[in-house]
C-alpha positions in Angstrom: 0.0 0.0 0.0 2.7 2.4 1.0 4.6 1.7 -2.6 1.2 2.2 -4.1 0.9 5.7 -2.6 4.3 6.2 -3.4 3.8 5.7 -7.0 0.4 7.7 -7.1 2.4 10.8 -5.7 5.4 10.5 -7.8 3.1 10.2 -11.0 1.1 13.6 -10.0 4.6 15.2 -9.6 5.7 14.4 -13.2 2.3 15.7 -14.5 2.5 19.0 -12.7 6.2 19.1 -13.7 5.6 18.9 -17.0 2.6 21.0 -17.3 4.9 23.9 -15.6 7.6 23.3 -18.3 5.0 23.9 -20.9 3.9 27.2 -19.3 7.0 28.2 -18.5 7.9 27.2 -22.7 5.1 29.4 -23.8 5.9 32.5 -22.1 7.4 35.1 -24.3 10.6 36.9 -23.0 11.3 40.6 -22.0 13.3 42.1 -24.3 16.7 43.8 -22.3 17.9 45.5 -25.8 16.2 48.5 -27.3 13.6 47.9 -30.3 15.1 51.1 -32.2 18.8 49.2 -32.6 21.7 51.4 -33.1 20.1 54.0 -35.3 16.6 55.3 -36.3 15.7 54.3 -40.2 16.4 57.7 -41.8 20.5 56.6 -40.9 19.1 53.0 -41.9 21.7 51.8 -39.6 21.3 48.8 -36.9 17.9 46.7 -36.7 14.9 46.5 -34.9 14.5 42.9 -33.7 13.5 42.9 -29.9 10.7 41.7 -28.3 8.1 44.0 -26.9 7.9 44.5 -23.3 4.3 43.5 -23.1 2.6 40.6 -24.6 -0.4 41.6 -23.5 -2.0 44.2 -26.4 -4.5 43.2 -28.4 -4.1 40.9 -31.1 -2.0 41.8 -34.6 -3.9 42.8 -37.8 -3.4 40.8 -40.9 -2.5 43.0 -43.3 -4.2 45.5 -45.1 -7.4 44.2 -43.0 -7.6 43.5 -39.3 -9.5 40.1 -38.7 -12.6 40.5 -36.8 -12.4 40.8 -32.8 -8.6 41.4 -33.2 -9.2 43.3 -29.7 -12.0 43.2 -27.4 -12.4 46.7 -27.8 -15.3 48.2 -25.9 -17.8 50.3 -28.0 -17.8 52.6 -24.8 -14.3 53.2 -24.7 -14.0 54.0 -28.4 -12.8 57.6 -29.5 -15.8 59.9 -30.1 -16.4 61.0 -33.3 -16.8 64.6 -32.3 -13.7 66.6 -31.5 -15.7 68.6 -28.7 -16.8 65.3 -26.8 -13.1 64.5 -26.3 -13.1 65.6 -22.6 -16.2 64.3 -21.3 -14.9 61.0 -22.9 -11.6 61.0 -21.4 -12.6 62.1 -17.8 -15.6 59.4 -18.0 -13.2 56.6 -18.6 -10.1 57.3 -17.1 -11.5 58.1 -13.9 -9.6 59.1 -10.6 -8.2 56.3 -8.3 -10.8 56.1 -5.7 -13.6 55.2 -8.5 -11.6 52.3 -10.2 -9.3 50.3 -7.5 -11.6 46.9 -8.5 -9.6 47.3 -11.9 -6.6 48.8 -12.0 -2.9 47.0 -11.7 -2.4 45.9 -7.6 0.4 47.1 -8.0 -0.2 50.4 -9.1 -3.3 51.3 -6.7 -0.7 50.3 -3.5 1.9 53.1 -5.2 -0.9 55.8 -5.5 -2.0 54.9 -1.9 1.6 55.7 -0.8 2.9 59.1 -3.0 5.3 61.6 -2.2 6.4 64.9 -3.6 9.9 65.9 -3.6 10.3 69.5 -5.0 13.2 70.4 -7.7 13.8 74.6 -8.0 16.6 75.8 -9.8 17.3 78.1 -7.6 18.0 75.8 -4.5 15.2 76.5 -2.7 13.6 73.1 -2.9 14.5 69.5 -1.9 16.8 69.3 -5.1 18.7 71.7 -7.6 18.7 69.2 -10.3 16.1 67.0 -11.5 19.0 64.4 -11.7 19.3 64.7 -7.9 15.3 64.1 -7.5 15.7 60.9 -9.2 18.7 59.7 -8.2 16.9 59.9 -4.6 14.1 57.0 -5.4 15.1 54.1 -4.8 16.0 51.0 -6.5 12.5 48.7 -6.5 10.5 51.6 -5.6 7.0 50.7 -4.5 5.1 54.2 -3.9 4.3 57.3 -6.5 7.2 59.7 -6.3 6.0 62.9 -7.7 8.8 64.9 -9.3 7.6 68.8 -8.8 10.2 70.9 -10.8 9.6 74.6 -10.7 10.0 77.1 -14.0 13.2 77.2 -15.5 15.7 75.5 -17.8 17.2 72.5 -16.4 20.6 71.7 -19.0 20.3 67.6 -18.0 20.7 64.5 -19.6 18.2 62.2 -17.5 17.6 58.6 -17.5 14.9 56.8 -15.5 16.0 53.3 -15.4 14.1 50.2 -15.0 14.4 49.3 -11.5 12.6 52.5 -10.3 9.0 52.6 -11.4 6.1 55.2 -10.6 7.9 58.1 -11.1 6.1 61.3 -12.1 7.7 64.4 -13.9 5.1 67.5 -13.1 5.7 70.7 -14.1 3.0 73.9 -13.6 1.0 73.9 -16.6 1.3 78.1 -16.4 5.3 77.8 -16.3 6.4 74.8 -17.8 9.7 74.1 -17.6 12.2 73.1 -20.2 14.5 69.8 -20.2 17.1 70.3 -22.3 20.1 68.4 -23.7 22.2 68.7 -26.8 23.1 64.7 -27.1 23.1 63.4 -30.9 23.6 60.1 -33.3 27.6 60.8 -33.4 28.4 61.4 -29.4 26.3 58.6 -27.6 24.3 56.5 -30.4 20.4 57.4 -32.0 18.5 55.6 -29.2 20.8 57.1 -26.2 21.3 60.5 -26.9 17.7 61.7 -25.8 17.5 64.7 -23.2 15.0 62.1 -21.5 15.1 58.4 -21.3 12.5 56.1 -19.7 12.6 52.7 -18.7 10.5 52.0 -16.3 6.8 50.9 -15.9 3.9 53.9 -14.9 5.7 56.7 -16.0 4.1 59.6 -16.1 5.2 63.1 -17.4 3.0 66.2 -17.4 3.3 69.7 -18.4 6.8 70.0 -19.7 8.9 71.1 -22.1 11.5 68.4 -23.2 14.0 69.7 -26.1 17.2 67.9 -27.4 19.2 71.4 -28.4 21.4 70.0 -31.5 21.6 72.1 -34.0 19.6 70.9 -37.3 21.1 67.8 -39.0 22.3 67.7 -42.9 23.6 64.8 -44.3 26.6 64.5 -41.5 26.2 61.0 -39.5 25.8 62.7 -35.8 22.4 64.8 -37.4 19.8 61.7 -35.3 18.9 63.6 -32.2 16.2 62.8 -29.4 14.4 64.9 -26.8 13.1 61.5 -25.1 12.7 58.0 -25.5 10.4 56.0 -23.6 10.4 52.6 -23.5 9.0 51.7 -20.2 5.4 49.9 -20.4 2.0 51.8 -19.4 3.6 55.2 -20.1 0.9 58.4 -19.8 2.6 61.7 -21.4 -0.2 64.5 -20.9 0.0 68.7 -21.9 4.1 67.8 -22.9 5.9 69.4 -25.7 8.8 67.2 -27.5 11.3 69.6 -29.6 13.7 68.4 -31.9 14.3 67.5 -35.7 15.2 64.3 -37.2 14.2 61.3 -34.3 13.0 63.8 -32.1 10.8 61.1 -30.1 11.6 57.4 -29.8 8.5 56.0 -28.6 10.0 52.6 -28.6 8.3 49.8 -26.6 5.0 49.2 -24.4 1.7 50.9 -24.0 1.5 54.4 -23.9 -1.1 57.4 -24.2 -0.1 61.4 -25.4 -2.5 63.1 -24.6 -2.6 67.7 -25.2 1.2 67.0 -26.5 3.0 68.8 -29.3 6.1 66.8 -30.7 7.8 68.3 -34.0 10.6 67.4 -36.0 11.8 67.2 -39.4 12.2 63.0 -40.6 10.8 60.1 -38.7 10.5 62.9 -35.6 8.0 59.7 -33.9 9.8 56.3 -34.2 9.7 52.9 -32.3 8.2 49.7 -31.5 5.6 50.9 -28.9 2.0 50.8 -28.9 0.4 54.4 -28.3 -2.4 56.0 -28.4 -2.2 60.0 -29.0 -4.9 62.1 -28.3 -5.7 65.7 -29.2 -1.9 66.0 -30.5 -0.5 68.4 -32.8 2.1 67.1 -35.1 4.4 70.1 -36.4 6.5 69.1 -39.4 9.6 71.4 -39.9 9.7 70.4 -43.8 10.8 73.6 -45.1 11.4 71.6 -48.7 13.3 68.8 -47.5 12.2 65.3 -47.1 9.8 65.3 -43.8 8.1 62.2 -42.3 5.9 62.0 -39.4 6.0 58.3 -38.4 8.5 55.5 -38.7 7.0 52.7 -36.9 8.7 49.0 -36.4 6.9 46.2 -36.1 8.2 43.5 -37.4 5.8 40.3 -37.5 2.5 40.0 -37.9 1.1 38.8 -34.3 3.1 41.7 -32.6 0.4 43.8 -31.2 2.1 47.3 -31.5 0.7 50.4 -33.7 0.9 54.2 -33.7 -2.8 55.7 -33.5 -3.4 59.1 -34.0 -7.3 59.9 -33.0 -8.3 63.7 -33.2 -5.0 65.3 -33.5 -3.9 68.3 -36.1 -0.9 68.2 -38.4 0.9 71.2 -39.1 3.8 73.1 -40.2 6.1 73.8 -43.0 6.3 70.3 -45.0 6.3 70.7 -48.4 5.8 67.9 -51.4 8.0 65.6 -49.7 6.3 65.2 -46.3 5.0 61.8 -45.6 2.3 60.9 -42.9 4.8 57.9 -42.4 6.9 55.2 -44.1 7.2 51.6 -43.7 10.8 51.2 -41.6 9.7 47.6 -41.0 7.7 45.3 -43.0 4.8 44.7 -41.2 4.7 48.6 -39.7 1.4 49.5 -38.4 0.1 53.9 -38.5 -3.4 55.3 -38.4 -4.7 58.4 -38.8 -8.3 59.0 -38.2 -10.2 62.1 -36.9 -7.3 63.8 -37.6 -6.8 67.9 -39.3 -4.5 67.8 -42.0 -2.8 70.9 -43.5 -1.5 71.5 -46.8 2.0 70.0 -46.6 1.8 66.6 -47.5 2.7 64.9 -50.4 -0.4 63.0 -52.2 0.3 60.2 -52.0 0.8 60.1 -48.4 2.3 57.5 -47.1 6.5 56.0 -48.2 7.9 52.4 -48.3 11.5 53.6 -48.0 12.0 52.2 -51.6 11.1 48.5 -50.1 8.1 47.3 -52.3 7.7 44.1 -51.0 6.8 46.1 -47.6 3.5 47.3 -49.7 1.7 43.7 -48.9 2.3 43.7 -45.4 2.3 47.2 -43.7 -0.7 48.5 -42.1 -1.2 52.1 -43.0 -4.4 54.0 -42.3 -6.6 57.0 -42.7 -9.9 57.3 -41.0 -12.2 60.4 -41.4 -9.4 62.8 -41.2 -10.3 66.4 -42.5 -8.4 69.2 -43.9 -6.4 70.4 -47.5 -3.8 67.7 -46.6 -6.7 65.1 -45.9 -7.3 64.2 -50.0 -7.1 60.9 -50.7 -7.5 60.5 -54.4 -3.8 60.1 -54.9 -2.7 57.7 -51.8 -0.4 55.0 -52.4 -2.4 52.2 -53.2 -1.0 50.3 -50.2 -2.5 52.3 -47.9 -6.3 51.8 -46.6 -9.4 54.2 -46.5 -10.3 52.6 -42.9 -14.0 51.1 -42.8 -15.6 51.8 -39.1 -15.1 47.9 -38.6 -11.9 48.4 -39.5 -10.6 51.2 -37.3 -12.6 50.4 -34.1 -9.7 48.2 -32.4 -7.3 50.9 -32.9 -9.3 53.8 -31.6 -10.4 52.7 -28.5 -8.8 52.6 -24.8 -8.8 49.6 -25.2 -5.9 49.2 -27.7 -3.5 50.1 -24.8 -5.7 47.9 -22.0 -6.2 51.7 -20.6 -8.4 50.0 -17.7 -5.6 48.5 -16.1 -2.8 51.6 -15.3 -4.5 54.9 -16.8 -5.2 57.7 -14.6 -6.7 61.3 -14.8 -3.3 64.0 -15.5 -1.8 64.6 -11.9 -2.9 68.2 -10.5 -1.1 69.9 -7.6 
């Protein structure tokens, strides 16, 4: 009887064993490298091959179609159609903390039960000078919501948030924003490192700043690539920022993120990465002047990664001439959409560029939806772009897209 036991126990072991292995098998890993490589695609330098942080987004569109229920996107939490709904929409779905503790990330209600506020004034009259000092003062495996409160002013600092401190918040006053500033670039410390501000931890969030990389405008010399940020870190919210810069000025490079009231402008491939985001009420100001000027450069890669740029009720604007591009296809299964969206004049017709790589044209996922303006014409698009059916677009412009439910919350107010 005892060896009968014996063998009974030892036989559940191997099954539990092996059905651990197989979960354990199945589980895709976190990338440690960044998705942009060693360059951005206008130096075509270095690749894009890394896994995104999160596996969790909603399932990849075949291209040029997305299969039906390729999310579970809610019809409540899809964009409004109307412009002046926006706000409603927004503060009736990303409601404060006390409303929504059933849903959001354990993790992330324990750190808002537990913020601080550690004040950063140029002057010296705060808890730091720098805004270097404020984070080098959280910890390593911080638990709690450290606030980041830097006063007016220009702050000349190269910052990195690194991986191992999460729920850190950059909060500026929305009257006196102040300005982040570097002048890092492509030829001194590398595309993807020479941003002004670098992000690699989870629930970020930024609000009311000014983040500029200061290089002067690049030609045709190798070191032109310069960032103002990169984020990388998953479940990212960027409200009322404004990104300055010209060719790669923001590497929105892996995980799910939300702009929201932001103004980013650059010159070529000024928005490039890996990540999946969700801009809101954005403008996009192209510094064309003539030249070649592109909007997006997105990388995805394969066709059941989950990642996308969406662009829902934001305005384009600038000084782009014939050669301005909504954006191109740096990978072969790159995923943009447009809808809702106020286009000037400064596009090219046809829209949208494959960087010369036709045999991108059956795989990428480019898409216009309802967008408005002189710059809005469609009757000379590429043919591998796609007039978006309402089908079509609903998984993309919805809150869903970035699983908002889970880590989104109302912009911080002190």
């Amino acid at each position: 009887m005892e060896y009968c036991i014996n063998a009974v126990a030892l036989t559940r072991l191997v099954i539990f064993l092996a059905a651990f292995a197989a979960i354990f098998a199945a589980t895709p890993p976190v990338s440690e490298e960044p998705n942009c490589g060693a360059a951005s695609p206008a130096s075509a330098e270095g690749t894009c091959s890394a896994t995104p942080v999160s596996a969790e987004g909603p399932s990849a569109a075949t291209s040029p179609d997305p299969p039906a229920g390729a999310t579970s996107a809610s019809p409540s939490s899809e964009v409004p159609a109307e412009k002046s709904q926006l706000e409603a929409w927004f503060s009736g779905h990303v409601k404060p903390l006390a409303d929504r503790k059933a849903e959001l990330d354990p993790a992330l209600v324990a750190a808002e039960e537990s913020s601080t506020v550690v004040k950063v004034r140029a002057d010296g009259s705060g808890d730091f000078k720098t805004v270097t000092e404020a984070i080098a003062s959280v910890p390593a495996g911080n638990t709690k919501r450290v606030v980041i409160w830097i006063g007016e002013g220009v702050y000349k600092e190269k910052l990195t948030i690194e991986r191992n401190k999460p729920f850190i918040t950059l909060y500026g006053s929305p009257k006196n924003m102040p300005k982040l500033t570097f002048d890092g670039d492509n030829k001194k410390y590398g595309t993807v490192y020479s941003g002004t501000l670098t992000v690699e931890s989870e629930y970020f969030v930024a609000a009311n700043l000014v983040i500029e990389n200061t290089s002067p405008r690049p030609d045709a010399r190798k070191g032109g690539p310069a960032l103002a940020a990169r984020i990388r870190g998953n479940k990212a919210a960027i409200y009322n920022c404004k990104f300055i810069g010209f060719q790669d000025t923001l590497c929105d490079d892996d995980g799910m993120h939300v702009y929201k009231d932001c103004v980013i402008e650059g010159t070529v491939d000024f928005i490039f990465g890996k990540a999946t985001a969700l801009y809101l009420n954005t403008q996009l100001n192209v510094l064309g002047e003539g030249g070649l000027g592109v909007i997006a450069a997105h990388s995805r890669e394969k066709e059941d990664d989950p990642s996308g740029y969406v662009f829902a009720h934001c305005s384009i604007t600038g000084t782009g001439g014939p050669n301005t591009y909504l954006a191109r296809s740096w990978r072969p299964w790159s995923r943009v959409v447009f809808a809702y969206t106020t286009i000037a004049d400064i596009l090219h017709p046809e829209g949208w560029d494959d960087m010369n790589n036709p045999a991108f044209d059956k795989t990428v996922f480019f898409g216009e939806y309802k967008c408005s303006g002189p710059g809005a014409e469609t009757s000379k698009r590429v043919k591998f772009s796609k007039q978006l059916t309402e089908a079509q677009v609903k998984p993309f412009i919805n809150l869903d897209y970035v699983q908002a439910q889970k880590w989104l919350l109302p912009p911080p107010k002190l």
